[in-house]
ROROKOL-563880 format. One line per 5 residues: their letters; for each residue x, z, y of C-alpha. Coordinates in nm, 3 decimals, always signed. Layout:
a	X:Z:Y  ...
***
This chain:
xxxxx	-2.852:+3.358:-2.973  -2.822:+3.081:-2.709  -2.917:+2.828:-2.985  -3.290:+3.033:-3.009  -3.324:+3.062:-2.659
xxxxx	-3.546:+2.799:-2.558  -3.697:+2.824:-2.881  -3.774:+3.189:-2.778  -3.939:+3.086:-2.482  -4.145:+2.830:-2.656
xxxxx	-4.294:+3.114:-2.847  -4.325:+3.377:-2.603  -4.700:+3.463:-2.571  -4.835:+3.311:-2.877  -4.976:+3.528:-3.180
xxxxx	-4.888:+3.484:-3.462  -5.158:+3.328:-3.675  -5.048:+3.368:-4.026  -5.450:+3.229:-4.085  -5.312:+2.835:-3.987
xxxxx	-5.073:+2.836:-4.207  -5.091:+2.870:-4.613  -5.135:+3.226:-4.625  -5.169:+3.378:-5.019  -5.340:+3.097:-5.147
xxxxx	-5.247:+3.017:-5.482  -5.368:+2.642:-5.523  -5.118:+2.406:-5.699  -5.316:+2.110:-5.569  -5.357:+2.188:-5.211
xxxxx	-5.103:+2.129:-4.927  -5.141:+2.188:-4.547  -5.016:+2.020:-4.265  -5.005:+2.037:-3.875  -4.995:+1.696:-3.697
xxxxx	-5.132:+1.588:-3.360  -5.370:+1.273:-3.259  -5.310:+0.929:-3.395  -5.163:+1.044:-3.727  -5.504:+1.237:-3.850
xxxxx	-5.637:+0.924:-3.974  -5.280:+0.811:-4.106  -5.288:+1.142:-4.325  -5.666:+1.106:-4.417  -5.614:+0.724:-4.552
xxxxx	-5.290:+0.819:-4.715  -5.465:+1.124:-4.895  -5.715:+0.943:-5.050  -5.480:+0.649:-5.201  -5.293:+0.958:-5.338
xxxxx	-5.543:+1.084:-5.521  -5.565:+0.777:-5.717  -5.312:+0.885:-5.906  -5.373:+1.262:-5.853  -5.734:+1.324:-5.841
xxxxx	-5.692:+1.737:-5.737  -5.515:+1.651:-5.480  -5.641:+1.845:-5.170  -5.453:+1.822:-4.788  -5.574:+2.008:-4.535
xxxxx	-5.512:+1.887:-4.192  -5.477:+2.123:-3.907  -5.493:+1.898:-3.595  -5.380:+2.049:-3.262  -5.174:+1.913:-2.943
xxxxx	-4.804:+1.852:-2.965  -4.683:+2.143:-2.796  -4.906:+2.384:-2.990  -4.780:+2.238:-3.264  -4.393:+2.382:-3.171
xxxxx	-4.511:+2.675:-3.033  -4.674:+2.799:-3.369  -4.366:+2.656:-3.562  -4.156:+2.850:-3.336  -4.288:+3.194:-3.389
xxxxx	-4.353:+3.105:-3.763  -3.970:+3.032:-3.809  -3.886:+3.310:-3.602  -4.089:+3.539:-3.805  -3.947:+3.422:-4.119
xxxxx	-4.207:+3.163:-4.265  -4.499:+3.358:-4.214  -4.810:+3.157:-4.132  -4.602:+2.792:-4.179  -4.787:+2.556:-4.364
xxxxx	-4.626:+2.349:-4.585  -4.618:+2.019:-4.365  -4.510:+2.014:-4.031  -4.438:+1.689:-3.827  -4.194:+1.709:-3.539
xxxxx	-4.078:+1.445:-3.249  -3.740:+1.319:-3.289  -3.598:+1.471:-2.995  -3.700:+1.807:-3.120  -3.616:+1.813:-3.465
xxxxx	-3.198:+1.848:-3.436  -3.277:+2.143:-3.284  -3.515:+2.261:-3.483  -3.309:+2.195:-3.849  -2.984:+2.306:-3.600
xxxxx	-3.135:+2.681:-3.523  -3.328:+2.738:-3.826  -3.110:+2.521:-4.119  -3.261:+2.762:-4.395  -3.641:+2.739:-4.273
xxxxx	-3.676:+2.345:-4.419  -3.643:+2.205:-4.726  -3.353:+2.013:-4.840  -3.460:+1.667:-4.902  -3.190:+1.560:-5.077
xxxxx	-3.175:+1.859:-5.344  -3.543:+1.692:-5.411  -3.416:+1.365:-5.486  -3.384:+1.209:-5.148  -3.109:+0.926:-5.266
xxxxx	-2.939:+0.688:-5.127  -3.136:+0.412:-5.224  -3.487:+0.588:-5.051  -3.242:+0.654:-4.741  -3.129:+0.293:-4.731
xxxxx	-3.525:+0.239:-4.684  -3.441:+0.360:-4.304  -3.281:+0.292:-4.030  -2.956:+0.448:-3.948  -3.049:+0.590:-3.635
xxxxx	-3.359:+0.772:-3.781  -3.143:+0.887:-4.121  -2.879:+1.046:-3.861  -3.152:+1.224:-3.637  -3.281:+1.411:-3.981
xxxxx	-2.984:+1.543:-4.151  -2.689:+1.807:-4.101  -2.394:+1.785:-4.337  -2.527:+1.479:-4.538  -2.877:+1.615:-4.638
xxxxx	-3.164:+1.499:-4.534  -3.438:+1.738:-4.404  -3.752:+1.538:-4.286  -3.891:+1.212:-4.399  -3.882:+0.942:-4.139
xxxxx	-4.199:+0.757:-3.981  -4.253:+0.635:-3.686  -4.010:+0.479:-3.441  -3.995:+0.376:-3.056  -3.775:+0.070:-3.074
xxxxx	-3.797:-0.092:-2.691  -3.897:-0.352:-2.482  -3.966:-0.483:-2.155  -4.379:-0.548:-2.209  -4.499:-0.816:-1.908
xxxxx	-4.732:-0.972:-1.773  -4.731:-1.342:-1.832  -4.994:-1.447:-1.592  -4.783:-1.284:-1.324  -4.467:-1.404:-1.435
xxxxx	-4.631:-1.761:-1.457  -4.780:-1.747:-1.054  -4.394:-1.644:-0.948  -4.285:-1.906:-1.145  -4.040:-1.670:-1.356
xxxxx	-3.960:-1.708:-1.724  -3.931:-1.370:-1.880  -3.672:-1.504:-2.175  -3.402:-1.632:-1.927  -3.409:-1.218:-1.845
xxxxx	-3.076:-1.140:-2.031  -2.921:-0.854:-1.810  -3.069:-0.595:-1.559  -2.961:-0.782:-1.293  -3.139:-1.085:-1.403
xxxxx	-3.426:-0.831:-1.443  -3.368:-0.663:-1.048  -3.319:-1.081:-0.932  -3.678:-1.195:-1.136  -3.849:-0.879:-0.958
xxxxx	-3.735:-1.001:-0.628  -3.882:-1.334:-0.705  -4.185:-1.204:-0.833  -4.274:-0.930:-0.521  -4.177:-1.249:-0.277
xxxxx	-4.442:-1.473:-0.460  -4.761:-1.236:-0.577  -4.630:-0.921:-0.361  -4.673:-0.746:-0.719  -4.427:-0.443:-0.759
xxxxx	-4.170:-0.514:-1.069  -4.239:-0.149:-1.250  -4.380:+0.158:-1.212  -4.205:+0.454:-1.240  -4.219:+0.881:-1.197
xxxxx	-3.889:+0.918:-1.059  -3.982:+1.278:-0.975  -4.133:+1.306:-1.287  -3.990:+1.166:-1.553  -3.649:+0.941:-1.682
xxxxx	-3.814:+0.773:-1.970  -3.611:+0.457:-1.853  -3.297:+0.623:-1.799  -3.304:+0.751:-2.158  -3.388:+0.445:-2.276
xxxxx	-3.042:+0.310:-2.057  -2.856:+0.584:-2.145  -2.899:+0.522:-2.566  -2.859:+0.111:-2.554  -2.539:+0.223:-2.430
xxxxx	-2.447:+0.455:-2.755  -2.452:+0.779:-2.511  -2.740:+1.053:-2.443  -2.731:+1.379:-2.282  -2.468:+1.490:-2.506
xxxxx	-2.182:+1.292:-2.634  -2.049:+1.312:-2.979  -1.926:+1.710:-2.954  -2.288:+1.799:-2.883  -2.131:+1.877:-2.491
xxxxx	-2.325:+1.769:-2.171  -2.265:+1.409:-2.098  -2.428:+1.360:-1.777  -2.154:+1.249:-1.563  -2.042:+1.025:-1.791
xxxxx	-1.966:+0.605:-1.729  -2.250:+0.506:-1.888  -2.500:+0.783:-1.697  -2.365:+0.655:-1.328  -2.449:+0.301:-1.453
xxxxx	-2.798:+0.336:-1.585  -2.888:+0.507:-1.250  -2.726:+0.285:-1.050  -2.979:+0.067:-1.145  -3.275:+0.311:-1.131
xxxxx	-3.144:+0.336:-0.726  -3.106:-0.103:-0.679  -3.477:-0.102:-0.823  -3.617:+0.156:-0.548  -3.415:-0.022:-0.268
xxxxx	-3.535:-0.367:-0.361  -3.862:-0.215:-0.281  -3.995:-0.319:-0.683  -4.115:+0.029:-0.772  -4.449:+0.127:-0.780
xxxxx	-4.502:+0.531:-0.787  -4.687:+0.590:-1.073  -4.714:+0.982:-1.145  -4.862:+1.068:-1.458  -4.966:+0.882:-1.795
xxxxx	-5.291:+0.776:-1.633  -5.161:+0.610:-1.318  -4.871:+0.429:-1.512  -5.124:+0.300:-1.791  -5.339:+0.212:-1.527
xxxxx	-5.125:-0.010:-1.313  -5.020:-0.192:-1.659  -5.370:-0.258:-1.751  -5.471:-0.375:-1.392  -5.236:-0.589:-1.359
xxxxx	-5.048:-0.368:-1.057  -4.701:-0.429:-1.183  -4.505:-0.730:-1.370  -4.312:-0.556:-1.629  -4.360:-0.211:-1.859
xxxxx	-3.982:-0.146:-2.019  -4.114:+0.133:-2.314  -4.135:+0.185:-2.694  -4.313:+0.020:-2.904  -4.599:+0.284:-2.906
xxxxx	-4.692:+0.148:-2.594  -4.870:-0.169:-2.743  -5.153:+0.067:-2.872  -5.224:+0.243:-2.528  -5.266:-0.096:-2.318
xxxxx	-5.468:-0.260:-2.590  -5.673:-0.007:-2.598  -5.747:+0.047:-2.224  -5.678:-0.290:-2.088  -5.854:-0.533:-2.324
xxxxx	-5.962:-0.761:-2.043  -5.623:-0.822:-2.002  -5.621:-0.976:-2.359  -5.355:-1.301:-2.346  -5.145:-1.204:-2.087
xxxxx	-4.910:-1.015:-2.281  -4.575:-1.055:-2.354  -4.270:-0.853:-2.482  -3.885:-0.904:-2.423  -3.593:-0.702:-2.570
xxxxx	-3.447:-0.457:-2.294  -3.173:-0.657:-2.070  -2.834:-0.557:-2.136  -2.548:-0.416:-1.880  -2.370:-0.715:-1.925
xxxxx	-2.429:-1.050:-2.099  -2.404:-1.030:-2.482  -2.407:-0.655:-2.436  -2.645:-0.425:-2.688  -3.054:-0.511:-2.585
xxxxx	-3.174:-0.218:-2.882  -3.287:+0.123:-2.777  -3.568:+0.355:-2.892  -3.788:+0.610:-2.688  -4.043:+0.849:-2.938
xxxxx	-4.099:+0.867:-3.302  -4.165:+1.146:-3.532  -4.060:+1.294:-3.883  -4.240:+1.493:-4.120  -4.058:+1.797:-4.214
xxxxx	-4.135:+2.038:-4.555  -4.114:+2.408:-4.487  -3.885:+2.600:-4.726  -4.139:+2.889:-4.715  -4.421:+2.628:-4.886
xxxxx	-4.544:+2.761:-5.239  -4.582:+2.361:-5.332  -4.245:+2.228:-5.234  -4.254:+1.990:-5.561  -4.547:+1.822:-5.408
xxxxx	-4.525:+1.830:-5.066  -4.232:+1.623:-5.156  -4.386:+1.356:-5.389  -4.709:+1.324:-5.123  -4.466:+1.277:-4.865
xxxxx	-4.208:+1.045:-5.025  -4.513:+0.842:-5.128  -4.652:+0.916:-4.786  -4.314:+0.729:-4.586  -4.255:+0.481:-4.844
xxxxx	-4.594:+0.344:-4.885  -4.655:+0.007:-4.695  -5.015:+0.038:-4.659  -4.979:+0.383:-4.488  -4.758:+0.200:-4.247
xxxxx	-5.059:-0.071:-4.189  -5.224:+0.186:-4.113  -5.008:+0.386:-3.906  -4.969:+0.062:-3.660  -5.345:+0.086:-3.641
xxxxx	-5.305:+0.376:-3.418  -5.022:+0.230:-3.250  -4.747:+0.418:-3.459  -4.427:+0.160:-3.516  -4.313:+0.214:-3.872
xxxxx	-3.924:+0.296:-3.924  -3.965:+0.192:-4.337  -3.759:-0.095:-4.279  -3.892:-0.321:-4.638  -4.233:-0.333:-4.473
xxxxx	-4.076:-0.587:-4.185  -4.093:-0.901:-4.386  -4.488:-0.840:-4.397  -4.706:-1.141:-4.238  -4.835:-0.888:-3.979
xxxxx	-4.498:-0.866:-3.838  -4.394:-1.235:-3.881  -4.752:-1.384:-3.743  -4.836:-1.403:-3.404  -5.076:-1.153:-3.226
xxxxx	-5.326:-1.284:-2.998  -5.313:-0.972:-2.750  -4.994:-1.105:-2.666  -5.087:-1.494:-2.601  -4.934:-1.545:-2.996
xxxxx	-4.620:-1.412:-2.970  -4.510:-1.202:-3.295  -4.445:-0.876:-3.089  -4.382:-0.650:-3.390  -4.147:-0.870:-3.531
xxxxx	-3.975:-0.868:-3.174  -3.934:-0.519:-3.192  -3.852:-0.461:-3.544  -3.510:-0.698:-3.511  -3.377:-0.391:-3.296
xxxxx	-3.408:-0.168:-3.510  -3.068:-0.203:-3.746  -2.902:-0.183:-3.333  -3.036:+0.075:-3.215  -2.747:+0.328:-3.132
xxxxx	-2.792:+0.704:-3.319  -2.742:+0.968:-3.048  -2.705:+1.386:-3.019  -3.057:+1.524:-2.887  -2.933:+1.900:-3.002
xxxxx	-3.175:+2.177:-2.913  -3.107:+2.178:-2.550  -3.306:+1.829:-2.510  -3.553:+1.962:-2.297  -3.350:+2.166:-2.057
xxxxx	-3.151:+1.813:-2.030  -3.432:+1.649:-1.937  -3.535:+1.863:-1.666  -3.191:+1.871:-1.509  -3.202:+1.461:-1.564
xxxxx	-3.501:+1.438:-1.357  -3.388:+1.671:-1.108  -3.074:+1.467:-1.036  -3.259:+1.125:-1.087  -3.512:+1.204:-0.784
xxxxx	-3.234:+1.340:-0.579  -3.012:+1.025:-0.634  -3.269:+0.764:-0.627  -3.421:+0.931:-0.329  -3.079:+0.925:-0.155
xxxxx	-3.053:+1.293:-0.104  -2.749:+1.282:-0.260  -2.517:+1.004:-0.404  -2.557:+0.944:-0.801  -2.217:+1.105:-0.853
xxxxx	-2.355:+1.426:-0.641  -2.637:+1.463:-0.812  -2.540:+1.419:-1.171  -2.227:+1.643:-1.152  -2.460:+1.937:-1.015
xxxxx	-2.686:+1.860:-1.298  -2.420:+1.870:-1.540  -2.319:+2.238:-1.425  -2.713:+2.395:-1.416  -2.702:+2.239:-1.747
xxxxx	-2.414:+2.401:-1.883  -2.534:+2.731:-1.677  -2.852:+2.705:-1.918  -2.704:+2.648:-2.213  -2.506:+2.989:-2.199
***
């Protein structure tokens, strides 16, 4: 029961609406998924190429926010299958514990002829997040791999060259530099809010919230170092208190602070909203803990999942292997800002060229050579509950309410208190 509880709670006060999903109908043609945002458009193109080559062909899109999204999956799984559609996509930190807790409510990928040489067509990380006991239960699409995103023209007035940045001290030392020459802050951060950065820390390192046994990992080595330099940033004075999407977006786009460190989803949101800032661009990989140390991480991406309760599994699973194996749907996909993990499509001129957004620099091509280092890691079904006691202890530590070994190891035990 403790593996349903916060999936219980996700679900408590929503109806079930057995309407949104397939119901009784009977079409052999027709399939219907539930996505969110930027991958509407992704589905629609995708459709119609597939109906080249299968003219009945019929998806119906349900689009609705993320977290309705999980809170009608929940109380469909929980209510055996009953209004699921056949599609659903789901975040990578939510799907181990969604295929975890419910391991008969998806489809087994590899009974359907997910092989070894489609797997091979993804990263590691991403083919680890996806399956229990050697099966594969989603299809992998989009990624986060990392970077530091910067401002040039602000590194350029301090005088600072972003590629000499090899470890986070470099990275503390250049944001000293730069706050003593333009009086620009180095980052902007929620550190009441949210540990976006610390994750990222945390997996470049090969450790998460839970080690290897699934356990709470919060005290561990490589948790005391990544805050440790969460709490030299906010004494240097280089943070900027950014609280909320908006605010952090904004102080990108106006050119408030030097540096962004993020996934690569993050190139879509400031070229969007900060196109006079066109040219003065640039991306790094994240520094390391120490010299020649692992610069790969990855914060976000999604999967597409197939429920086991669709009456079309046969082609849910062709439209979606063509779906996550298709180049042009990633093209598309990146449209949107959505970073492709289909490895084959990386030796494509749009990753290899340079991209005037960011002064000419081949920024995709940057990110994509992480993404055969990027570490896998345990996000179980206790990743949000992890979270919140990660911020909790992050503000506390950072705001020197308690030391970093304090707050952590109090973490650690309301963690283990929740998991019960």
């Amino acid at each position: 029961m403790k593996k349903l509880s916060l999936l219980l709670c996700l679900a408590m006060g929503v109806s079930l609406l057995a309407g949104c999903g397939q119901g009784g109908k009977e079409n052999k043609n027709e399939l219907t998924a539930w996505v969110w945002n930027v991958n509407v458009p992704v589905l629609e193109t995708a459709e119609k190429r597939f109906q080249e080559q299968h003219p009945e062909f019929d998806l119906k899109i349900v689009e609705m926010g993320t977290s309705d999204v999980y809170q009608k999956l929940t109380t469909g799984l929980l209510a055996g299958g009953q209004g699921l559609p056949d599609i659903v996509l789901v975040e990578d930190d939510r799907i181990q514990g969604y295929i975890n807790s419910f391991p008969d409510a998806f489809l087994n990928l590899t009974d359907q002829g997910f092989d070894k040489e489609t797997e091979s067509m993804f990263p590691e990380f991403k083919r680890d997040l996806v399956s229990k006991e050697g099966e594969m239960y989603a299809f992998p699409f989009d990624a986060g791999p990392t970077g530091v995103f910067y401002r040039t023209d602000i590194f350029d007035e301090a005088g600072v060259k972003a590629e000499e940045i090899k470890t986070w001290d470099d990275y503390i030392e250049a944001g000293e530099v730069i706050k003593s020459k333009t009086g620009k802050d180095l980052i902007g951060l929620d550190l009441n809010g949210d540990d976006g950065l610390y994750r990222m820390m945390l997996n470049q390192q090969g450790t998460f919230y839970f080690d290897e046994q699934m356990k709470p990992n919060l005290t561990s080595a490589e948790s005391v170092q990544a805050m440790e330099v969460h709490k030299k940033l906010k004494e240097a004075d280089l943070v900027k208190n950014t609280v909320g999407w908006d605010a952090w977006i904004s102080s990108m786009v106006q050119g408030d602070v030097a540096t962004a460190p993020s996934g690569a989803w993050l190139a879509g949101s400031i070229t969007q909203q900060g196109k006079d800032s066109a040219g003065k661009w640039g991306v790094i990989p994240l520094p390391a803990f120490e010299e020649g140390a692992n610069r790969a991480s990855n914060l976000g991406g999604s999967n597409y999942t197939i429920m086991k309760s669709s009456k079309n599994p046969e082609l849910a699973y062709d439209f979606l292997e063509y779906f996550s194996t298709d180049e042009q749907t990633q093209l598309e996909a990146m449209k949107g800002g959505l970073f492709p993990s289909l490895t084959t499509i990386y030796d494509e001129e749009l990753f290899t060229e340079g991209v005037d957004f960011f002064g000419g620099q081949a920024v995709w091509k940057t990110l994509a050579d992480q993404m055969t280092d990027i570490p896998s890691v345990n996000y179980t079904g206790d990743f949000p509950y992890a979270k919140d006691e990660a911020v909790k202890a992050q503000s506390e530590a950072t705001s020197g309410k308690k030391s970093i070994e304090e707050a952590f190891k109090a973490a650690q035990k309301r963690l283990k208190n929740r998991m019960l």
